[in-house]
N, C-alpha and C positions, 0 to 999 in steps of 0.2 A: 820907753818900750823895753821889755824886758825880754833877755832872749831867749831861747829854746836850749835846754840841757840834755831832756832826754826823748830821745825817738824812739819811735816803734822797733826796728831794729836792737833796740839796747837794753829792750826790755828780757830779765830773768824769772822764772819762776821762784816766788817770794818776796822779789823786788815789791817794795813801798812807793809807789809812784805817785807823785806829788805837781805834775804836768798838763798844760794846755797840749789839746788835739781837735780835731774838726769832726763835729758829730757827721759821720758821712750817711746812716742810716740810725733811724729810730722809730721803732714799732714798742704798744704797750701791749702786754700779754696778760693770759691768767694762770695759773698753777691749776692741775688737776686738782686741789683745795678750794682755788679759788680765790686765791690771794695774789694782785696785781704784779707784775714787775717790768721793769724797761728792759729790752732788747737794746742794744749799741753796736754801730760799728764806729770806731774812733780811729783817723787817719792822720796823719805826717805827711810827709815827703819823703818817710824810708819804706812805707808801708801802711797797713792795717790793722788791728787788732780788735777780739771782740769784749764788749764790758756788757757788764748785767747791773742793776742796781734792784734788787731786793726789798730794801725797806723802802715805807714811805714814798711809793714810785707813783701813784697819784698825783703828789705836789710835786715832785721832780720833774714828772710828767709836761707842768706848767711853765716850767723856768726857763725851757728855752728851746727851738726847734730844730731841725733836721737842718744841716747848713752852717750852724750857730759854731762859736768857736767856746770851749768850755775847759775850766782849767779844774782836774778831778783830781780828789784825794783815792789810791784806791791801793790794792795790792794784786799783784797778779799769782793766777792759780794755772795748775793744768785741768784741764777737762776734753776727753778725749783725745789724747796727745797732745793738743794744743793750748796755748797759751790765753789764758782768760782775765780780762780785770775785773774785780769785784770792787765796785764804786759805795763807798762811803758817803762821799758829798761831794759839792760842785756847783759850780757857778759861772754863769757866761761870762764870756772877753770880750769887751767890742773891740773889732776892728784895730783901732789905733794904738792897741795895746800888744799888740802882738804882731812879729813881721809873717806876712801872709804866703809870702814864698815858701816859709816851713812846712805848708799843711797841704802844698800842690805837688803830686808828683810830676815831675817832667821828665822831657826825652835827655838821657844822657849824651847825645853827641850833641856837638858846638850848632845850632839852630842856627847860625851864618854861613858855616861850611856845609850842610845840608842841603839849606838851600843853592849854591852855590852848585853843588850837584847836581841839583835839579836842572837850573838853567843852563848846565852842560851838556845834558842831555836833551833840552832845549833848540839850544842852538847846535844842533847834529844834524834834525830832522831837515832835510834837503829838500822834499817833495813842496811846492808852497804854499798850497792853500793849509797843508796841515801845519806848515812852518810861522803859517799866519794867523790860524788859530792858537797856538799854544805860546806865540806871543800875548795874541789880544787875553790870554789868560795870564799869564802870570808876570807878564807887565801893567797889569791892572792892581793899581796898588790895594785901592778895598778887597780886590779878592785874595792876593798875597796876605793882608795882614793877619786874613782870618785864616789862610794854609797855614802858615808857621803857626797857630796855635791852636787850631782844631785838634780834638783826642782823633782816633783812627775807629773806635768803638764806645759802649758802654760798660762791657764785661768781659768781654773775649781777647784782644788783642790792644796793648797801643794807647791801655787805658789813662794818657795823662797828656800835659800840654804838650803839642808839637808831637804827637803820637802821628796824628796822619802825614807830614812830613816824613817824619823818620818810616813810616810804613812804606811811603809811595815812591821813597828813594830806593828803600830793601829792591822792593817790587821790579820796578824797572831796572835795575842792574841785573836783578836775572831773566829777565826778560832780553834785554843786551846780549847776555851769555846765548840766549838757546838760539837767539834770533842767526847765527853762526851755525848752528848745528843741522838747521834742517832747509833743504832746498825750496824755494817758492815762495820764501817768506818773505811777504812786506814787511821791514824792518820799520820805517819810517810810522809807519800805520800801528805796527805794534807798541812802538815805544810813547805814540803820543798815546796809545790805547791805556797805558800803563804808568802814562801821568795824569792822564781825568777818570780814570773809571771811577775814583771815589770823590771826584771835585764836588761832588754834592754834598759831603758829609762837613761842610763847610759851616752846612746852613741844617743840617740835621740834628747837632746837638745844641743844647746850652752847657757852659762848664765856667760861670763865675766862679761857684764853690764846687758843687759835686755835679759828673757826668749823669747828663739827663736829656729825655728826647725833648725839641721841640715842638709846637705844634703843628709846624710841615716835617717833621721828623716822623710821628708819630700817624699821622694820617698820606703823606706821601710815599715818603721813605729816599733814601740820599741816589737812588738807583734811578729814579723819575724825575729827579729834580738835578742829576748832572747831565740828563737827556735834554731838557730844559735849557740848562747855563750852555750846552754844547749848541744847541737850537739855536740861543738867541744869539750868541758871536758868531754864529755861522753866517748871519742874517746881514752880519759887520761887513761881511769881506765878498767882493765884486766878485761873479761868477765861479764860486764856490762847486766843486763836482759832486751832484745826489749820488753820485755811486760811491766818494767815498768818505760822502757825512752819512748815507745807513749804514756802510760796514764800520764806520766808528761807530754808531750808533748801538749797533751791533754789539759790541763789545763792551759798551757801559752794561748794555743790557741783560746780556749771559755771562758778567765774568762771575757771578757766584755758584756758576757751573752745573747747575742743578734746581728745578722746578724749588722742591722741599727747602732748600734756602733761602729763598728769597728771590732767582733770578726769574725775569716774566720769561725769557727765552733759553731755552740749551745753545751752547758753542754750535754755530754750523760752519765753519770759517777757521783755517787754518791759523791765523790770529788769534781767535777766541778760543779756538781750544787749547794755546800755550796760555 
């Protein structure tokens, strides 16, 4: 297994790059002539960059897929400020050839000490049926395994493993902060509010290679399907209070604030609208 020299980070304008990367996207195009060529985005683990392949992109076209790990001769140029490789030739890597960790970005903080916070703030929540919901979550180890390595989005925020982790921890720590600031607030309510609102994204993406919806991603969306996972642990726990599994419900439901985002309800609830 041969290792990784050079990363997207490293790369100069003029640099001769001679480097395996993970075709993260690829579209074939035409030139306003009419002449084919490959679109590329090719990733690391320090980043992105975009490559073009010019000649011959028919057959190049064939040799390997979107996913695929490919080790390119190319040189990088600018175009538009930004840095471009123009691909000479190339050829896939399977798998065993190459360590896989190079081509995944992940969250920079310790993914044990993360979690670790999480279950801090865990075991705070005093009130107990919600103390016994956010046990039955995240002492559930199938669901754990997939929090620590769920991204947090596809494009926007949080995009690599352990992305939703390091998001839901940010989250809830400010949430902790405000939950001090203003009078009436169910802290206990807020805090579990602001460790499941995104537990559905659990099950919303796939990210073997590259971040992509599922097919309950894609037709449900992570907002209906933590309403769901919240639904059915509630279902767990003996005399469970309807008033304060809708206003959790509540708050999976409107935390994206705003109809045009994606939330089916607006914040009506001093909760939801922190």
């Amino acid at each position: 297994m041969k290792s990784k020299s050079v990363y997207v980070r490293d790369i100069k304008t003029g640099d001769k790059v001679s480097e395996v990367f993970l075709a993260a996207e690829k579209n074939l195009a035409y030139s306003q002539k009419g002449s084919p060529y490959l679109n590329l985005r090719l990733r690391d683990r320090t980043g992105e960059v975009d490559g073009k392949i010019w000649e011959n992109a028919l057959v190049w076209d064939k040799a390997f897929k979107k996913g695929d790990l490919i080790r390119i001769q190319a040189r990088a140029l600018i175009f538009k400020n930004t840095i471009q490789l123009s691909i000479i030739e190339l050829n896939k890597v399977e798998d065993g050839e190459a360590e896989l960790a190079d081509y995944f970005p992940v969250a920079r903080g310790d993914h044990a000490e993360m979690f670790a916070g999480i279950l801090g703030y865990v075991d705070q929540v005093r009130i107990p049926c919600l103390s016994a919901l956010l046990q039955a979550f995240f002492r559930d180890e199938a669901i754990v395994s997939l929090f620590k390595r769920a991204p947090a989005a596809k494009g926007f925020h949080h995009v690599y493993i352990g992305g939703l982790l390091e998001h839901t921890l940010s989250v809830v720590r400010l949430l902790d902060q405000a939950a001090g600031h203003y009078a009436g607030i169910n802290r206990d309510l807020l805090i579990a509010g602001g460790l499941l609102h995104d537990i559905g994204k659990i099950y919303e993406f796939s990210y073997e290679r590259i971040v992509e919806y599922s097919d309950p991603g894609r037709l449900v969306g992570h907002i209906v399907m933590g309403v769901e996972m919240v639904d059915a642990k509630i279902t767990t726990i003996p005399d469970f209070p309807e008033q304060m599994a809708m206003e959790l419900r509540h708050l999976i439901l409107s935390h994206h604030g705003v109809l045009e985002y994606g939330s089916p309800k607006r914040p009506k609830t001093l909760e939801a609208l922190i």
